[in-house]
C-alpha positions in Angstrom: -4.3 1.4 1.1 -4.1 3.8 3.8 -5.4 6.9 3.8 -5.1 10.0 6.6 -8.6 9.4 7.8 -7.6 6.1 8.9 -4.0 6.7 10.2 -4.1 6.7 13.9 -1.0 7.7 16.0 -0.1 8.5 19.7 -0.1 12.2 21.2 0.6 14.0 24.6 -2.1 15.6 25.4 -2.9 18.3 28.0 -6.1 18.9 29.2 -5.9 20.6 32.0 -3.2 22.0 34.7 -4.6 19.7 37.2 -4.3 16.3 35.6 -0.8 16.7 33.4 -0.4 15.0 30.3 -2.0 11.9 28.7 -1.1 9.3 25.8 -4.1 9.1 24.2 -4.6 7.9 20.5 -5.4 10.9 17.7 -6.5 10.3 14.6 -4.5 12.3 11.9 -5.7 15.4 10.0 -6.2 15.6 6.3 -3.6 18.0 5.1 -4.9 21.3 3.2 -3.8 23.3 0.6 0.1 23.7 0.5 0.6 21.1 3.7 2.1 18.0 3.9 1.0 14.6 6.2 3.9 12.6 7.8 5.0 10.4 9.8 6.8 10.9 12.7 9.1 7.9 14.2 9.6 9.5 17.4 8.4 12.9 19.2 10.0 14.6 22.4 8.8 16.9 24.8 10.8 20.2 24.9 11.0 23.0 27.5 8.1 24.7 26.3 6.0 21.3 26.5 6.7 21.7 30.3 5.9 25.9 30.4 2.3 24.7 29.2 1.8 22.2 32.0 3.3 25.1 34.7 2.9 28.1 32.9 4.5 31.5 34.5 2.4 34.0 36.6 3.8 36.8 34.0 2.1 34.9 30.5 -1.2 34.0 29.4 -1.8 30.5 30.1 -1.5 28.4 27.2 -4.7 27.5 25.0 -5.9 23.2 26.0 -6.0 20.6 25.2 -2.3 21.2 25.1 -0.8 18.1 22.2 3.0 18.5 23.4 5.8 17.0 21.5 7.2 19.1 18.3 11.0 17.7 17.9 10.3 14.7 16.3 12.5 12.2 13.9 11.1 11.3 10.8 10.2 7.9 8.4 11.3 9.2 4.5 10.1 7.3 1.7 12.1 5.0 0.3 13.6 5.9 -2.8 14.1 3.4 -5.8 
């Protein structure tokens, strides 16, 4: 059986302004209290993905690492 501790998946990932984003692997939380795990089939990068990688001189830069990628399609369980 798999359980969230082992589940491993693929994120975009901003370090710093200087080196852009990165595939890296990520292992994935354990959901708390009221919060649900899933799994993601696919995950785009959106507008504000790019505004963390060139952030404007009017905002506060964006906190990093930066894990872009929060319009994403989603596996449903299979029902009976």
């Amino acid at each position: 059986m798999t359980t969230p501790s082992t589940l491993i998946g693929k994120a975009a990932v901003l370090k710093d302004l200087d080196s852009g984003y990165e595939v890296v692997d990520k292992q994935a939380p354990s959901p708390g209290r009221g919060e649900a795990l899933v799994q993601l089939n696919f995950s785009g990068c959106c507008y504000t993905d790019t505004q963390a990688r060139f952030p404007s001189p009017n905002e506060p830069p964006p906190r990093r690492p930066h894990i872009g990628g929060h319009e994403g399609t989603l596996a449903s369980p299979r029902q009976p």
